[in-house]
ROLOFI-512257 format. One record per residue (C-alpha): chain; x, z, y. Coordinates in pm, whole numbers. Example, Ala and Ser with C-alpha at 12.3 -4.5 7.8 and 13.67 -1.06 7.14 Angstrom:
BEGIN
["A"; [1230; 780; -450]]
["A"; [1367; 714; -106]]
//
This chain:
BEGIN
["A"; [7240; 16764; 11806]]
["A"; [7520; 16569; 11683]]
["A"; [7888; 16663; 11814]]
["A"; [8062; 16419; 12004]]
["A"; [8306; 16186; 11820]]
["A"; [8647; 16250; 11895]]
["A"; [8814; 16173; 12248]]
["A"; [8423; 16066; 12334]]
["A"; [8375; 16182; 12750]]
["A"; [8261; 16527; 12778]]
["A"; [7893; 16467; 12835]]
["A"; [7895; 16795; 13117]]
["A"; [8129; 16606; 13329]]
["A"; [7924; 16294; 13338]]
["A"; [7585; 16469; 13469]]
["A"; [7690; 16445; 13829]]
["A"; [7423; 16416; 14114]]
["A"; [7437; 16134; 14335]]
["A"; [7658; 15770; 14246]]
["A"; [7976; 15811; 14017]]
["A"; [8257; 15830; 14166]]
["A"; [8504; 15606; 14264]]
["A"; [8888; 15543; 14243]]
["A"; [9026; 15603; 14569]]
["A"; [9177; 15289; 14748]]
["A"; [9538; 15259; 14666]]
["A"; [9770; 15192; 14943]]
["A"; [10108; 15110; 14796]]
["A"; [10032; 14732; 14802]]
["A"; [10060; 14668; 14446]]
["A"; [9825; 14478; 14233]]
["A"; [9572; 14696; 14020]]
["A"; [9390; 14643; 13705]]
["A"; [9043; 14683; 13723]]
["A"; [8898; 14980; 13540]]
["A"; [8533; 14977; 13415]]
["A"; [8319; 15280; 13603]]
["A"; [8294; 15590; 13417]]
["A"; [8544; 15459; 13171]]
["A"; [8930; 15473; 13129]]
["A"; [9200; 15310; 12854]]
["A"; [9225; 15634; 12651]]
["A"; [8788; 15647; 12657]]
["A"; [8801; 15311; 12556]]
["A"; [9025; 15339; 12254]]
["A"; [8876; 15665; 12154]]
["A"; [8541; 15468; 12153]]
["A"; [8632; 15211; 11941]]
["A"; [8819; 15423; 11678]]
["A"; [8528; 15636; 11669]]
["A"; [8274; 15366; 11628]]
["A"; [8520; 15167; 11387]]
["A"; [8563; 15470; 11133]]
["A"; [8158; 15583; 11135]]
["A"; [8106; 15203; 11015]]
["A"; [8408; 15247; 10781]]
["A"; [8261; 15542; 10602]]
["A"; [7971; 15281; 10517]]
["A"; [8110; 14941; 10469]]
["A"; [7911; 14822; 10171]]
["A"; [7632; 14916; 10362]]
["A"; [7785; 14757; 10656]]
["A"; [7846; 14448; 10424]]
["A"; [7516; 14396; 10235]]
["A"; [7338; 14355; 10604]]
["A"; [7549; 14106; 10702]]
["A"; [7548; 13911; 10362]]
["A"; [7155; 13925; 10383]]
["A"; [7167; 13762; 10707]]
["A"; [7400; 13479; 10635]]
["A"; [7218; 13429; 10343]]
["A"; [6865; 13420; 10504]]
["A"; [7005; 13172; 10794]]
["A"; [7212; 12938; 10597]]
["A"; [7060; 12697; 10274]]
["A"; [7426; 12630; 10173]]
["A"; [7515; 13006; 10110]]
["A"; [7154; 13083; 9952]]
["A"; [7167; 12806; 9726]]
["A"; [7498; 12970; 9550]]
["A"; [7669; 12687; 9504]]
["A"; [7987; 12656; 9534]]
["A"; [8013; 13071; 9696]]
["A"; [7801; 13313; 9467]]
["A"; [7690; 13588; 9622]]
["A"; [7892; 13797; 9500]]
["A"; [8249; 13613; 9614]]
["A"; [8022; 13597; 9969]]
["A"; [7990; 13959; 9933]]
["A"; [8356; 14025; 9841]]
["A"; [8477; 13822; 10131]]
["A"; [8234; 13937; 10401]]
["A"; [8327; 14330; 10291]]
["A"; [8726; 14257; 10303]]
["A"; [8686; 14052; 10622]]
["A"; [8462; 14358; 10805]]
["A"; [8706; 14615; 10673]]
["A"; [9001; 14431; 10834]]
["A"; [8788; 14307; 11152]]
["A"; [8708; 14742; 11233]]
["A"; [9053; 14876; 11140]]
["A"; [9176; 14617; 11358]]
["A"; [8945; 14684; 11674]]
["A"; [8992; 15087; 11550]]
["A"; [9328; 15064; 11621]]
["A"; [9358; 15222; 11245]]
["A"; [9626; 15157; 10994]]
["A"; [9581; 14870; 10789]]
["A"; [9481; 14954; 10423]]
["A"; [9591; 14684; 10276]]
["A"; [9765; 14370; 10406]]
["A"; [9757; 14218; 10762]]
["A"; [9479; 14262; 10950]]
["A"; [9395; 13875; 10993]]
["A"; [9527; 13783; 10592]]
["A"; [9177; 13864; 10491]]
["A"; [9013; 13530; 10764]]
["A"; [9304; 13292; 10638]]
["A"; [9195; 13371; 10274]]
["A"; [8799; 13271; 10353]]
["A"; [8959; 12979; 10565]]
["A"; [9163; 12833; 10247]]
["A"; [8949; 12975; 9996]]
["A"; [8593; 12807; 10146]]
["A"; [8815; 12465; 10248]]
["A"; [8899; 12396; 9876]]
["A"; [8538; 12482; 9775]]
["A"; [8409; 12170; 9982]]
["A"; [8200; 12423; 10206]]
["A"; [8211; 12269; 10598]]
["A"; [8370; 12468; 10857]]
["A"; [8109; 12482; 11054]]
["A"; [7910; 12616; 10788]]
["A"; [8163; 12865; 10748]]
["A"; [8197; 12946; 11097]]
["A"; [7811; 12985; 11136]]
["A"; [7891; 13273; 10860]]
["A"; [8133; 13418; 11118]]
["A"; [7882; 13428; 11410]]
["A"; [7636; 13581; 11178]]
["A"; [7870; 13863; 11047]]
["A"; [7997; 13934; 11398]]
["A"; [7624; 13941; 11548]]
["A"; [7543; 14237; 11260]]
["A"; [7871; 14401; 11372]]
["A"; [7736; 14462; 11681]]
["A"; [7409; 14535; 11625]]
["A"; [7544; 14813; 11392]]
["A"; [7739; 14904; 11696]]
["A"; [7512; 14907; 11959]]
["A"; [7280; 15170; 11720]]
["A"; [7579; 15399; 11708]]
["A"; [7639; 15365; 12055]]
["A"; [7272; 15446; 12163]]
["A"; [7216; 15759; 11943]]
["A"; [7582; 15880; 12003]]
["A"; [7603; 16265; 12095]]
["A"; [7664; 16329; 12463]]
["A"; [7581; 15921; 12641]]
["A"; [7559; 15961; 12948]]
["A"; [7394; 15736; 13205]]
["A"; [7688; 15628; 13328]]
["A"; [7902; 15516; 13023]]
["A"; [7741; 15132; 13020]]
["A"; [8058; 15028; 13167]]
["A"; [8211; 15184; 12898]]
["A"; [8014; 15063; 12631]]
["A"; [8039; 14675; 12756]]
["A"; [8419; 14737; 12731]]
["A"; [8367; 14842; 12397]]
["A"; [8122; 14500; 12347]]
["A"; [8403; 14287; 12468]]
["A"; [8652; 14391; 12268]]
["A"; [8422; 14380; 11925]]
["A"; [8368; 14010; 12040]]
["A"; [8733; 13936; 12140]]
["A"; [8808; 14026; 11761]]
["A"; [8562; 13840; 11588]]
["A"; [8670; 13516; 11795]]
["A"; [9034; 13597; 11732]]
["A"; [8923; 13606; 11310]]
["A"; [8685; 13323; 11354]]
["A"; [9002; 13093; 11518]]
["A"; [9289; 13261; 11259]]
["A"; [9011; 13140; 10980]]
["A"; [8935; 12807; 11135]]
["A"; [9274; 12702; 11140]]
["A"; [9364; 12840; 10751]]
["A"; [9055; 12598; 10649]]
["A"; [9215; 12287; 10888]]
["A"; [9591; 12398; 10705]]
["A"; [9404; 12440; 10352]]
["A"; [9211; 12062; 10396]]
["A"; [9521; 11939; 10417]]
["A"; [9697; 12063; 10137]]
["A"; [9423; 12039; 9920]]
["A"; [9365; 11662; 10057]]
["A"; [9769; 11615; 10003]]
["A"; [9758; 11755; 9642]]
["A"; [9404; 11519; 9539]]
["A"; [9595; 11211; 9738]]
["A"; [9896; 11308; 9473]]
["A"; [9662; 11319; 9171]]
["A"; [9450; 11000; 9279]]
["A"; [9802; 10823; 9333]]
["A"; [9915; 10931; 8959]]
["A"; [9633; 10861; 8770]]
["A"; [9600; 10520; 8994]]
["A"; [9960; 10470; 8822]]
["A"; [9875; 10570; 8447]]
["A"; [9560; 10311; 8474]]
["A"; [9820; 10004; 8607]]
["A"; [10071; 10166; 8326]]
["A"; [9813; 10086; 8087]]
["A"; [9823; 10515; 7974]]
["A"; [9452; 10550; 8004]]
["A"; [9374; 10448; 7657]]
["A"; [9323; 10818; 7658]]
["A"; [8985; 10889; 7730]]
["A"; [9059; 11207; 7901]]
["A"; [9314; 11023; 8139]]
["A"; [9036; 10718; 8193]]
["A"; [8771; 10982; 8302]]
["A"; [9017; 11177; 8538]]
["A"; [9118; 10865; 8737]]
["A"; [8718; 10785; 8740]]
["A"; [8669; 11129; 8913]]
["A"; [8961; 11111; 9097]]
["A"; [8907; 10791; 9272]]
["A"; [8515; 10810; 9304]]
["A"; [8399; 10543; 9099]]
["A"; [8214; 10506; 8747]]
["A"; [8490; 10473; 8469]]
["A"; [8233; 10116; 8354]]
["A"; [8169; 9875; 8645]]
["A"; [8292; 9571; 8757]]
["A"; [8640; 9563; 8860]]
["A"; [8929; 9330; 8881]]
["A"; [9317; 9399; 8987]]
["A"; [9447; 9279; 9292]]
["A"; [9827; 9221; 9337]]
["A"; [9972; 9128; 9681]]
["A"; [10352; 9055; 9798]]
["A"; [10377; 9248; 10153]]
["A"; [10444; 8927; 10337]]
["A"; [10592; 8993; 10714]]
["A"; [10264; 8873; 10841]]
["A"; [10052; 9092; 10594]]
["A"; [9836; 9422; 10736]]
["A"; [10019; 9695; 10529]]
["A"; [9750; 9666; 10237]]
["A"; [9406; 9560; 10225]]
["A"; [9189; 9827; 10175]]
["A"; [9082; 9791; 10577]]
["A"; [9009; 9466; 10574]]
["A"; [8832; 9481; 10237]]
["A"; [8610; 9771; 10320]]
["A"; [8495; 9577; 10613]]
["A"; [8424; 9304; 10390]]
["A"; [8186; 9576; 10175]]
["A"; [8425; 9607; 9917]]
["A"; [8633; 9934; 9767]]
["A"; [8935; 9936; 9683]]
["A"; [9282; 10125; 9641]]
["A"; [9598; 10025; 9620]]
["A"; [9968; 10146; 9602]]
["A"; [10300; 10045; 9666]]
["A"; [10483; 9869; 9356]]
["A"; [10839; 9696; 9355]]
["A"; [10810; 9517; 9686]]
["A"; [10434; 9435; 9654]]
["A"; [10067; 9609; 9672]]
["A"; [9876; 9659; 9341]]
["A"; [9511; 9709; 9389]]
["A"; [9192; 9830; 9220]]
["A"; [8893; 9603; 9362]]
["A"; [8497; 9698; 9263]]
["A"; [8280; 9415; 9283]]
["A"; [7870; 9425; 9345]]
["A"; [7659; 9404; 9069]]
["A"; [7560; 9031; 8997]]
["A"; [7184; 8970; 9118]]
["A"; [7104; 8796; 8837]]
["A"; [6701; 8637; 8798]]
["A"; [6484; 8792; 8550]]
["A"; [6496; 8609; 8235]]
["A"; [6830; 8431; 8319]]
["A"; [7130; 8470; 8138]]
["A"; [7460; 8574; 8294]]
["A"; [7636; 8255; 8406]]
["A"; [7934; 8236; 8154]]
["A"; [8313; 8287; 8298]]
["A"; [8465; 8033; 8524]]
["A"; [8106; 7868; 8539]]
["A"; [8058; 7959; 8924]]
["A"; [8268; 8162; 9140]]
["A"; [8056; 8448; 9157]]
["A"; [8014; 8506; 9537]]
["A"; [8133; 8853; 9542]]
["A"; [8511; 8732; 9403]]
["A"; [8461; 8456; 9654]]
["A"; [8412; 8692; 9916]]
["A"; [8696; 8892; 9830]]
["A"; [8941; 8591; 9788]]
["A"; [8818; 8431; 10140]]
["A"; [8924; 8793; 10292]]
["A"; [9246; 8785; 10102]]
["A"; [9305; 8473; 10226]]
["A"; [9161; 8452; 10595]]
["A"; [9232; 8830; 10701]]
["A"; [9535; 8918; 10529]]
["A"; [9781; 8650; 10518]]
["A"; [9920; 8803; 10213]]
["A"; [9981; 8560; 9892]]
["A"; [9776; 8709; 9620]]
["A"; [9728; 8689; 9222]]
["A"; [9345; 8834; 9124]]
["A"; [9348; 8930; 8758]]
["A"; [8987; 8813; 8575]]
["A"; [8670; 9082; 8584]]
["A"; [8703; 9378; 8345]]
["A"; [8408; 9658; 8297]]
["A"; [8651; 9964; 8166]]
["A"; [8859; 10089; 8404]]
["A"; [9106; 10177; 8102]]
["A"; [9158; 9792; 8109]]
["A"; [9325; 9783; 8432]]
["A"; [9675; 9774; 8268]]
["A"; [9631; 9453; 8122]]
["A"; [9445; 9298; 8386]]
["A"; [9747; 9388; 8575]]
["A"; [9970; 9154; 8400]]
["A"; [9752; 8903; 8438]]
["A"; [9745; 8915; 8836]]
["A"; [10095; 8907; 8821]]
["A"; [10172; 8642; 8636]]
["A"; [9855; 8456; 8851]]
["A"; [10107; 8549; 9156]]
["A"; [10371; 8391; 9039]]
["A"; [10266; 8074; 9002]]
["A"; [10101; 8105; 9377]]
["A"; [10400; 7955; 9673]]
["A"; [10563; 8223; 9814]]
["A"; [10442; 8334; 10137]]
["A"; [10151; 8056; 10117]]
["A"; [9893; 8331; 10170]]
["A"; [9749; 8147; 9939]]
["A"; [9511; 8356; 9674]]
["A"; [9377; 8245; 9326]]
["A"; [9221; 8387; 9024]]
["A"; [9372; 8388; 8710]]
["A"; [9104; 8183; 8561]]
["A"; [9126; 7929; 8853]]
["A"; [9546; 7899; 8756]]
["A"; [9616; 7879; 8356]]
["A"; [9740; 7587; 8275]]
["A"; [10020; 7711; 8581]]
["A"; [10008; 8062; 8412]]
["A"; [10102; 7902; 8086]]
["A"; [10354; 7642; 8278]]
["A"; [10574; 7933; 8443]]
["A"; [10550; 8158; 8136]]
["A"; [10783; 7916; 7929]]
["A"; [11023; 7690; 8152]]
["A"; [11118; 7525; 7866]]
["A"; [10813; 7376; 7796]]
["A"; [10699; 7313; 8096]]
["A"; [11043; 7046; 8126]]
["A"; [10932; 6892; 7833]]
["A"; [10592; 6797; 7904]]
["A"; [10744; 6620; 8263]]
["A"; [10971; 6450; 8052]]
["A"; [10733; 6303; 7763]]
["A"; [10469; 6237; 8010]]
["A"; [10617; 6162; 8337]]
["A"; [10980; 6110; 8316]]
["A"; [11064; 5713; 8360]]
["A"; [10824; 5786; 8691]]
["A"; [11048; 6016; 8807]]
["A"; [11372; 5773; 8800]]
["A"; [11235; 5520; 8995]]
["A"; [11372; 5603; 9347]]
["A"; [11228; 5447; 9617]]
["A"; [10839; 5469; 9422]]
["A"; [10881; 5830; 9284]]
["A"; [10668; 5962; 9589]]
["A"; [10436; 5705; 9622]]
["A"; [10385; 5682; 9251]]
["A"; [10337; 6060; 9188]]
["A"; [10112; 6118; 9492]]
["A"; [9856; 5841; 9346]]
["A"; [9847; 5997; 9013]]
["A"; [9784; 6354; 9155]]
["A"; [9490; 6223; 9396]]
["A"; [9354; 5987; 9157]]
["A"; [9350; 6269; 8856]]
["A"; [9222; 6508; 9144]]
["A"; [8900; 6312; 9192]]
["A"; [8742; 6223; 8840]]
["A"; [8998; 5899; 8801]]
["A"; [8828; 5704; 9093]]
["A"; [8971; 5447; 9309]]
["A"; [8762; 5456; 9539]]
["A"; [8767; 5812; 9655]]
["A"; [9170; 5831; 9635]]
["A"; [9166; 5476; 9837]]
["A"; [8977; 5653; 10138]]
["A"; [9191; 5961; 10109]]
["A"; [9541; 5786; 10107]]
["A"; [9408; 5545; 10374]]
["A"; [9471; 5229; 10146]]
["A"; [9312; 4958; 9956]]
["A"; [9125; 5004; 9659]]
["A"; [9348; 4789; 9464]]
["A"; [9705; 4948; 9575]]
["A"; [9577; 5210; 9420]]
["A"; [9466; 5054; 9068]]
["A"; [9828; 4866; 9096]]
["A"; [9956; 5194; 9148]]
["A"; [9842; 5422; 8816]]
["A"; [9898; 5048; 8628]]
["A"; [10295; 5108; 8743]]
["A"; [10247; 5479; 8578]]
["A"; [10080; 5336; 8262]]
["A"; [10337; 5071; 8197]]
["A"; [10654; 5322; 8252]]
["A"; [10496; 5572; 8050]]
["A"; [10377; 5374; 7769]]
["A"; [10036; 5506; 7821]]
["A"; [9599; 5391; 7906]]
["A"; [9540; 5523; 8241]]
["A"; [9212; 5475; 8035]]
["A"; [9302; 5745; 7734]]
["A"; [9181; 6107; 7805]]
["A"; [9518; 6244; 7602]]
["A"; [9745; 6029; 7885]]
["A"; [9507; 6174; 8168]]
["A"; [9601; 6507; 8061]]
["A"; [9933; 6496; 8016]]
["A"; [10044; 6357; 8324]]
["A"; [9782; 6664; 8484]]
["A"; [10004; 6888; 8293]]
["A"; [10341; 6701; 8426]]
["A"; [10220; 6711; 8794]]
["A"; [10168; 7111; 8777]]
["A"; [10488; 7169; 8546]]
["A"; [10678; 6996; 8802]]
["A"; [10714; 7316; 9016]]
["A"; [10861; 7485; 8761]]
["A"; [11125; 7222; 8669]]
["A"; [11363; 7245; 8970]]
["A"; [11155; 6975; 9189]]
["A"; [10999; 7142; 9449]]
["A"; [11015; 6799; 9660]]
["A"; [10773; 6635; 9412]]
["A"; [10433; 6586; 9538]]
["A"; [10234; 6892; 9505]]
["A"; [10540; 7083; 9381]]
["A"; [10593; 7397; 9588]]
["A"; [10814; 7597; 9511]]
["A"; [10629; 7964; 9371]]
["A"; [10677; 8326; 9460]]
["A"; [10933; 8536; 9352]]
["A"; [10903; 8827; 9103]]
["A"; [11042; 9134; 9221]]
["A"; [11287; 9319; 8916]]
["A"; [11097; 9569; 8762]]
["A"; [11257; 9889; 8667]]
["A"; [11548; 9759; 8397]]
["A"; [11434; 9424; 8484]]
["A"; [11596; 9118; 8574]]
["A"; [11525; 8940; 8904]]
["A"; [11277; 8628; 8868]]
["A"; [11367; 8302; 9023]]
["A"; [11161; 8130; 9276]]
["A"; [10954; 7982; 8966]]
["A"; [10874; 8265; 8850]]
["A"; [11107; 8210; 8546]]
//
């Protein structure tokens, strides 16, 4: 027969006839801790550092059981991919060597006892695999624990028939230490999400940067920030850039993801720069792509109605590019679209929908000269100035017809025909001559940009915060 394990019971002195016996009552009045029948503290730890060095002696046994099992009741350890079989096997082994030393009571052999559960909690977090796949592991690996247990305990040398009280003592305390590892590895994997989710937001944010910093003519750096962000490196996308108006949601990401829309922007000088993917165009079979500026296509106009409607932030949208390494130049264009927008209008345009303004803000100087060849003995008339320059601008708005601008200025027909004949004979020009037609459309917009912001239509636009080395831009953008 086998000996007893060290500091086991002496199996003579628990073949008594008749019940166990009993602590005697104690009288003194203080409060006593309970102790489990047939069983005492020194039993109990003699137990478990028994039991915890027989399963020592025959760990990799120990450990190929349990990896078996977690392997036979889990698809995402089986499938090895992302943990191998053999890290699984590595991990369970150091985890089970700590988990018995540490319910043995026996001197750690190497680190703390719970460093080896925070390693599988970090280690299995940056892998991708789900805590509670991981924590399914644990249950798994603690339920073979104690099935290796509970054979030691029943062919032990010397049980008697009245050590189950022992032996449950001995069950609680395995399970008290595989909860204890399960909760120190639970909360390494919470502590390791984070950092790794800190250290991708850092990446994501840097290569977001070397895209708008036009540095991902690189192919390497185009197909990181692809990866990084989660989207194909060719699609349709278009930059976004927003001033952080008082009345603005902090960016628009939210709003725009409601709207079906991804996106991701970052803070830049005083405003929001943004990435925007649009659907794929449904476009019929056998029908051409409508050309550029044709139609809005309705996802932009969906994404300009929530920029508009659901922000409240003024807006410049660059035009659609299909390589992401484009971004930097589409950039520019959004801002310079946002300049020529009114500051805090929450007002938002296309670039397409605003060049002749684009062009107009660009160069000041040119801009004054086209009001002055085209439209300046209009604006030294005084008391007609206003009345003069808001006929023009609704007569030029509507295809040239008096009609239409009659019923939208609430006047006659004629006032209005007297009116652009006024224009024509200051300027010298044919209201009937396309070249006069658009060079007073030209005056009208350039007049924003000329230092007459009380001109008809003449708002004044928003301001360009200074760039790194930059100077400050005036309120036209100049």
């Amino acid at each position: 027969m086998t000996p007893s394990p060290p500091g086991a019971p002496d199996p003579a002195s628990d073949r008594r006839p008749g019940p166990p016996s009993r602590p005697s009552p104690d009288t003194s009045g203080a409060p006593r801790t309970h102790t489990p029948l047939g069983s005492s503290a020194g039993a109990s730890s003699a137990l478990r550092r028994s039991l915890a060095s027989a399963l020592l002696a025959d760990v990799d046994r120990l450990t190929d059981r349990a990896v078996d099992d977690i392997r036979a009741h889990s698809g995402a350890y089986a499938s090895d991919d992302p943990v191998t079989r053999a890290d699984l096997w590595a991990i369970c082994r150091d985890n089970l060597l700590r988990a018995l030393e540490d319910f043995g009571g026996l001197a750690p052999t190497g680190g703390d006892f719970e460093g080896a559960a925070r390693e599988t909690g970090r280690r299995r977090a940056e892998q991708g695999v789900p805590l509670d796949t991981v924590l399914q592991a644990y249950r798994r690996g603690g339920r073979i624990l104690w099935q290796v247990m509970a054979e030691h305990l029943r062919t032990r040398a010397g049980r008697a028939a009245d050590s189950r009280d022992l032996e449950l003592d001995v069950a609680g305390a395995v399970w008290e230490t595989i909860d204890r590892y399960s909760v120190a590895m639970a909360d390494a994997y919470r502590l390791g999400q984070l950092e790794l989710q800190n250290r991708q937001d850092t990446r994501r944010a840097a290569l977001f940067e070397a895209l708008l910093d036009g540095r991902a003519d690189d192919p390497a750096v185009a197909s990181a920030a692809a990866v990084a962000l989660g989207v194909p490196a060719q699609d349709r996308y278009v930059v976004v850039v927003a001033t952080q108006d008082p009345a603005a949601p902090p960016h628009p990401a939210p709003v725009l993801e409601a709207q079906g829309l991804w996106s991701f922007w970052r803070p830049r000088s005083g405003r929001y720069a943004g990435i925007v993917r649009l659907p794929r165009r449904d476009t019929p079979a056998g029908r051409a792509p409508a050309p550029p500026g044709a139609l809005l296509d309705p996802a932009l106009r969906r994404l300009l109605d929530a920029l508009r409607e659901r922000t409240g932030a003024t807006a410049g949208v660059s035009p659609e590019f299909e390589r992401l390494d484009h971004a930097g130049r589409a950039l520019r264009l959004a801002e310079q679209t946002l300049r020529t927008l009114p500051a805090g209008s929450g007002e938002a345009a296309v670039f397409d929908a605003r060049l002749a303004e684009v062009l107009l803000s660009g160069r000041p100087d040119i801009a004054e000269r086209i009001v002055t060849v085209n439209l300046g003995p209009v604006l030294v008339t005084g008391g007609e100035r206003t009345a003069l320059l808001t006929t023009l601008r609704v007569w030029l708005d509507h295809g040239c017809s008096a009609s239409r601008a009659a019923e939208l200025l609430y006047c006659h027909r004629n006032t209005v025909l007297n009116r652009i004949g006024r224009v024509a004979e200051l300027t010298g020009r044919s209201s009937e001559s396309g070249e006069a037609r658009l060079g007073w459309a030209l005056a009208l917009r350039a007049l924003a940009y000329v230092g007459l912001p009380d001109a008809p239509g003449a708002t004044p636009t928003a301001v360009e915060p200074s760039g790194p080395g930059g100077a400050e831009h005036d309120a036209y953008g100049t």
